[in-house]
Backbone bond lengths (Angstrom), bond angles and torsions (degrees), N, CA, C in turn:
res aa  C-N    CA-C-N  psi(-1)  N-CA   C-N-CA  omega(-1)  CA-C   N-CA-C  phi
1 X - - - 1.445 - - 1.534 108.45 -
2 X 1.230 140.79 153.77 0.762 136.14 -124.35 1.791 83.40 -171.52
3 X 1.418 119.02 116.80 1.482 138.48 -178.50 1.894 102.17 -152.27
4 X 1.484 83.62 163.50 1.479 126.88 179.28 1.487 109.21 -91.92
5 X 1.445 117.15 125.88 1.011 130.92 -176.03 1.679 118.31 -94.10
6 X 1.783 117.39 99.01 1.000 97.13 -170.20 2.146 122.96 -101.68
7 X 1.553 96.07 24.43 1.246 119.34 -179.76 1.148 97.97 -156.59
8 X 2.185 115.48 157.36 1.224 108.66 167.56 1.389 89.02 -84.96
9 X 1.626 89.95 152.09 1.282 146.99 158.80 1.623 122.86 -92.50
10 X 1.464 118.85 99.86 1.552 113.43 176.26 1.458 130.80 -63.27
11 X 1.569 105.12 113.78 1.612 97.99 -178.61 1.994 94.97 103.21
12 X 1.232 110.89 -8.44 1.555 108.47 179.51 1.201 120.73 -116.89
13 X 1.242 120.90 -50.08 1.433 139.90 -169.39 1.614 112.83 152.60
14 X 1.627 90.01 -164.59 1.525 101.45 -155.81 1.644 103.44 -115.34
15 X 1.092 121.33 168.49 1.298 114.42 138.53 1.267 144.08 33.44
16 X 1.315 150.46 43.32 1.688 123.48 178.56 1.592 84.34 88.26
17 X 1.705 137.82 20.07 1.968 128.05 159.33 1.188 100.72 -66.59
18 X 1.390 144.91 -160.06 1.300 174.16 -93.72 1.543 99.97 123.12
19 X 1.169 134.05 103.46 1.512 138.15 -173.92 1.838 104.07 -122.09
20 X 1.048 119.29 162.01 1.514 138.16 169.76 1.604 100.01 -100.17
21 X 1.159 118.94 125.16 2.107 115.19 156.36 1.415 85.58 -145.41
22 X 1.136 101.93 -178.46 1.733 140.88 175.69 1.593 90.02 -70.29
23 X 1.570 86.75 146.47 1.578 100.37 159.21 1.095 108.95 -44.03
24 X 1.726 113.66 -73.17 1.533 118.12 -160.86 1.447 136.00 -64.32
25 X 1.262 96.75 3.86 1.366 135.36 170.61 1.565 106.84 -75.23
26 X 1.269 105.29 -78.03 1.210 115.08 -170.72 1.663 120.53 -54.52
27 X 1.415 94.39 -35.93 1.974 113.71 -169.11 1.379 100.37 -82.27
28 X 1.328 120.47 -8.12 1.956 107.18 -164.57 1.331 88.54 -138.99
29 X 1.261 130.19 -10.30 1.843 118.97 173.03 0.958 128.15 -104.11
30 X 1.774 104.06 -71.63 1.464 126.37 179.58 1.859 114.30 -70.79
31 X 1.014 120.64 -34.36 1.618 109.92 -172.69 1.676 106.90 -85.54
32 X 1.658 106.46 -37.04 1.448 103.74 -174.41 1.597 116.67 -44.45
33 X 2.066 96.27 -47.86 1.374 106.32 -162.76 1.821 104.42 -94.89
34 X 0.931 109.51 28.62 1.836 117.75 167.64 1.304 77.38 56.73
35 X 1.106 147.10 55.67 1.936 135.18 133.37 1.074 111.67 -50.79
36 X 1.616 107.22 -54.27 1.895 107.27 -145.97 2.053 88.34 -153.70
37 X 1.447 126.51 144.42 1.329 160.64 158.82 1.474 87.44 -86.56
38 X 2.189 86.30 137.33 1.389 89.14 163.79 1.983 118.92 -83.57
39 X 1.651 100.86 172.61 2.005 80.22 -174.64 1.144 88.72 -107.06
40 X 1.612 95.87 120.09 1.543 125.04 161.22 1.439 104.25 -106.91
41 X 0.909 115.34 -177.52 1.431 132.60 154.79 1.233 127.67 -60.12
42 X 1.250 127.56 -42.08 1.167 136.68 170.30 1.516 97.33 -61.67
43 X 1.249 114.64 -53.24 1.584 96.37 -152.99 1.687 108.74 -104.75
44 X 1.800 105.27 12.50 1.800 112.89 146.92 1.510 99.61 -70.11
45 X 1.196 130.01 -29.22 1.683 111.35 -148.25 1.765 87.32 -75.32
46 X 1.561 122.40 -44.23 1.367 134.60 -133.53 1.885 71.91 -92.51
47 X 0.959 142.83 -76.07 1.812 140.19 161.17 1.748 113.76 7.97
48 X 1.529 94.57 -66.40 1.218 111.43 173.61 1.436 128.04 -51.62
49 X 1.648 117.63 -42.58 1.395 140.51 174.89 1.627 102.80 -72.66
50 X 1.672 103.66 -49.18 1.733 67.64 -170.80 1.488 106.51 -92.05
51 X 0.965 111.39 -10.78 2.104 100.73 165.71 1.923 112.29 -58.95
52 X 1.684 113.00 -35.97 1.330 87.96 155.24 1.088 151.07 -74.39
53 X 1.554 111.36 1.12 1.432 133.58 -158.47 2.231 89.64 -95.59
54 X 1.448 74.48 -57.07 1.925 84.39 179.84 1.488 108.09 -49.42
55 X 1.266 132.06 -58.22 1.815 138.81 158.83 1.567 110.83 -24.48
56 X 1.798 113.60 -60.60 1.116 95.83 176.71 1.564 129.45 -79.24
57 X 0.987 119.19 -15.18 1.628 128.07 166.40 1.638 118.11 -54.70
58 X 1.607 84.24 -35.34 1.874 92.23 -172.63 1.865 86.79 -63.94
59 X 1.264 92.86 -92.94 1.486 109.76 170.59 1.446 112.29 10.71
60 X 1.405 116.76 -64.34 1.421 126.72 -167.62 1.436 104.89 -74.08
61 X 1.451 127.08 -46.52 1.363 142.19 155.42 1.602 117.64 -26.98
62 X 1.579 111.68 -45.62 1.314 109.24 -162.22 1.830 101.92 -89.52
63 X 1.599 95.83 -33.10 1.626 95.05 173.52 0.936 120.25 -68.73
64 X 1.491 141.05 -14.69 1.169 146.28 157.37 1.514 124.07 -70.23
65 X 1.469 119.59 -43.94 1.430 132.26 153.10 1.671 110.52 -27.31
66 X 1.684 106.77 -71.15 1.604 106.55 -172.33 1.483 114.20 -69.36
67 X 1.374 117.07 -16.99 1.430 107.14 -172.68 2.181 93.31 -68.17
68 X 1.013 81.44 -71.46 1.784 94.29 174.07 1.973 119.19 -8.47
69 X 1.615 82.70 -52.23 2.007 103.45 -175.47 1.265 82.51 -85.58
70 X 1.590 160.67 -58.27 1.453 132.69 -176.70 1.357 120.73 -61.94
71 X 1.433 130.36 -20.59 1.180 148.12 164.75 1.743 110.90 -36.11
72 X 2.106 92.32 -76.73 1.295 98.22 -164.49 1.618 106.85 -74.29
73 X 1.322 124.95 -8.16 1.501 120.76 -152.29 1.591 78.57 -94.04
74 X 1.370 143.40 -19.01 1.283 129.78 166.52 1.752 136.12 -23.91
75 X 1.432 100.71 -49.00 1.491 105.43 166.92 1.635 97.29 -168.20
76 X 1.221 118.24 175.59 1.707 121.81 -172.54 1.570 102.27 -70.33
77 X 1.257 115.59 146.25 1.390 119.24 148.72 1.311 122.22 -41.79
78 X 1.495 131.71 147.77 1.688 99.55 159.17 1.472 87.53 -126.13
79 X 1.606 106.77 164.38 1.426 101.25 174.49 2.032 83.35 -140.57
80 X 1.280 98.17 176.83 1.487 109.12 -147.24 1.499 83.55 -109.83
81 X 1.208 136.33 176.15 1.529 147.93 149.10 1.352 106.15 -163.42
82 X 1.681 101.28 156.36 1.214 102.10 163.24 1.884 125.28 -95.49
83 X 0.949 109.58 147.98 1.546 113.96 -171.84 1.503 124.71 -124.40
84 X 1.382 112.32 151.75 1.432 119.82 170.81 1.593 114.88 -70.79
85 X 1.173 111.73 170.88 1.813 118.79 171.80 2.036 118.53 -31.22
86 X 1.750 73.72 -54.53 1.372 92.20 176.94 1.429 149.11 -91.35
87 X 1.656 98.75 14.72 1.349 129.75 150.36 1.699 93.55 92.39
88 X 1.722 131.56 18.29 1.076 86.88 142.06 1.801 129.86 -121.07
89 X 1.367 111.15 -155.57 1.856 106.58 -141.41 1.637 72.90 -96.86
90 X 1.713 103.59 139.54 1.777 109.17 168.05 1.607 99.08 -77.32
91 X 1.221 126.65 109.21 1.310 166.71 174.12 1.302 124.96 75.51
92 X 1.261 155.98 -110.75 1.374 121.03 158.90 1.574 109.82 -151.38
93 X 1.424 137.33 177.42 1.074 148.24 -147.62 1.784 98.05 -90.40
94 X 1.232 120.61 119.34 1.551 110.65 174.56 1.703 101.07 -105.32
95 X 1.408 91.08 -154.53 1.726 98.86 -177.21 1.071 113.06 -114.38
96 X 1.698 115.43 20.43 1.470 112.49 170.69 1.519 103.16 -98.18
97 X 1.191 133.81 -22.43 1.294 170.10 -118.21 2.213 85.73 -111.62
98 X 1.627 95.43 -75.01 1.298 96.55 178.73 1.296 128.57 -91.54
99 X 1.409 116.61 9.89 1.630 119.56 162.73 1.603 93.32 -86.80
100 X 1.075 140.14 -24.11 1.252 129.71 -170.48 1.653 95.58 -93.65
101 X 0.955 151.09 -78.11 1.155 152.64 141.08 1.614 119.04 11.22
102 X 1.477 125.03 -43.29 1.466 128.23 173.43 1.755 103.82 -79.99
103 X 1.535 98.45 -39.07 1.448 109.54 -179.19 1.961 103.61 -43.03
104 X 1.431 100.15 -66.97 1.398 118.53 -178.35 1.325 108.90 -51.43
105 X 1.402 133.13 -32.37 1.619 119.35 -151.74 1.263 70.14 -117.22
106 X 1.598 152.74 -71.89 1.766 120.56 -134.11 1.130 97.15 -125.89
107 X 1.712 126.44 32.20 1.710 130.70 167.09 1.663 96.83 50.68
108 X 1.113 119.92 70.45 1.484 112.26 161.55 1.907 102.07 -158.36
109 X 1.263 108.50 132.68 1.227 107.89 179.41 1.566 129.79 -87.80
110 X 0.988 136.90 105.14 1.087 125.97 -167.99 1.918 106.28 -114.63
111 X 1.871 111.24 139.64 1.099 113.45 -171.28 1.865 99.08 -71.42
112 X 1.650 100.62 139.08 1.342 96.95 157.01 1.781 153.75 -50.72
113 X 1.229 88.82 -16.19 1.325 127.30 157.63 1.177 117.15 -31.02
114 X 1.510 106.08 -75.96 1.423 125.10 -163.79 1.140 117.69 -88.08
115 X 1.596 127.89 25.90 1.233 148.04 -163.98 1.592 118.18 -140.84
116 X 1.562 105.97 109.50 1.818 116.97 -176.44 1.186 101.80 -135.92
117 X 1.490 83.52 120.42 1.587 121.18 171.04 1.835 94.42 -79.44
118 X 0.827 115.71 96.59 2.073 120.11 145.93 1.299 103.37 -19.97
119 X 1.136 115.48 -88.98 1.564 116.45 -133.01 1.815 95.01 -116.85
120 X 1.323 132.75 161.77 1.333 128.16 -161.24 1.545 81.93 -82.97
121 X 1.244 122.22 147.29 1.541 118.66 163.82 1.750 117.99 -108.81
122 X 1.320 107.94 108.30 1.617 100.92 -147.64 2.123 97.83 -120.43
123 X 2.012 94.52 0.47 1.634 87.87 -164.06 2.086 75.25 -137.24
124 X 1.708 79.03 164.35 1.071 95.74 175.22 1.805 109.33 -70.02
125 X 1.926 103.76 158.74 1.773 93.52 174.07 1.713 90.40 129.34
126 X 1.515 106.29 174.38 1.284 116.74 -157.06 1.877 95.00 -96.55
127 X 1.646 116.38 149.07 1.553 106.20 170.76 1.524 74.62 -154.72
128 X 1.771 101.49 176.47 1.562 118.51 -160.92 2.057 86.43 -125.69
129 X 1.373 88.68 142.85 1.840 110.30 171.62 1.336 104.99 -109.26
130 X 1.336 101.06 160.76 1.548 108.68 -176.29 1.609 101.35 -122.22
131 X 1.228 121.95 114.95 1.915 107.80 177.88 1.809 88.48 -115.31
132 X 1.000 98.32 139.88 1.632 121.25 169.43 1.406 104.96 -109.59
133 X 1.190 128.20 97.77 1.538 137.10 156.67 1.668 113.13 -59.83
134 X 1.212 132.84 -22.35 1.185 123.85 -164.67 1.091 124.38 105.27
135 X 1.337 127.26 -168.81 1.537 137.95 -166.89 1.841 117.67 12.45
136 X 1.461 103.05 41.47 2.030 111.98 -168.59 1.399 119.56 85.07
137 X 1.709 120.35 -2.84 1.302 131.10 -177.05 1.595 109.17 -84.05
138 X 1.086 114.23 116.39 1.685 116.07 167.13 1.179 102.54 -146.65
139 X 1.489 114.94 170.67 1.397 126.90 -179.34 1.560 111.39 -161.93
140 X 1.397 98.73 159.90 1.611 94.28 -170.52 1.457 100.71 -108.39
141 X 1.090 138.19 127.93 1.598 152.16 -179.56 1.530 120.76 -113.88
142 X 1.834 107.53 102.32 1.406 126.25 -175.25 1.557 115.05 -54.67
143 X 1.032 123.77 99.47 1.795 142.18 -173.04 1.841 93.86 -71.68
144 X 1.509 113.19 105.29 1.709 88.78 135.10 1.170 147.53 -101.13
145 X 1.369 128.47 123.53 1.795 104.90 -163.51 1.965 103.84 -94.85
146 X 1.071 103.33 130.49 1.694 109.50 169.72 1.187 127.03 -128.73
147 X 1.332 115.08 160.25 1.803 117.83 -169.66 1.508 98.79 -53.12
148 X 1.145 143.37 179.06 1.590 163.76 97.08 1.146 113.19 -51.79
């Protein structure tokens, strides 16, 4: 028998698959507990709709993604620190520091999460961030750090 997957399922599939199981599979597991619809027709057409619905979300997602990476690649962040004589910062710059900081300079929020600092940044001077948005999208974002 042959159903629509409307949750993953471990060991089955994902999401909105088209999978093969056993009847008895299907009649005493998957339909009781709303896992998986059998594939009829009716419920390819409704498959079909929301995978275009999911396409356009991506879509809308990704145009929003690049506007963001032309945004920040505009000019460096700067973020402020305070410093010793000898220019460097008393402890060092994290990535909560510059999600709050991008937030402030180009109104866009980005989770801290998705933000790696390379190298510890402990002196004043220019270094590069890495934000990973997801779905293969990342970008590298020019940090300036300056006195206060």
């Amino acid at each position: 028998m042959e159903v629509i997957l409307i949750q993953d399922v471990d060991n089955l599939g994902g999401v909105n698959e088209v999978v093969k199981v056993k009847n008895g599979y299907a009649r005493n597991f998957l339909l009781p507990r709303q896992l998986a619809v059998e594939n009829s027709p009716s419920n390819r057409k409704q498959l079909e709709e929301r995978m275009k619905q999911v396409r356009k979300k991506e879509e809308k997602m990704l145009a929003e993604i690049n506007s963001v990476i032309a945004k920040l690649h505009e000019a460096p962040v700067k973020l402020g620190a305070k410093t010793g004589t000898s220019g460097k910062i008393f402890g060092s710059i994290t990535s909560l520091q510059l999600s709050r900081a991008i937030r402030d300079q180009r109104g866009y929020d980005i989770d801290r999460k998705k933000i790696t600092i390379p190298e510890d940044v402990k002196e004043l001077g220019s270094y590069k961030a890495t934000i990973d948005f997801g779905n293969g999208k990342s970008t590298e974002v020019e940090i300036e750090v300056v006195a206060e």
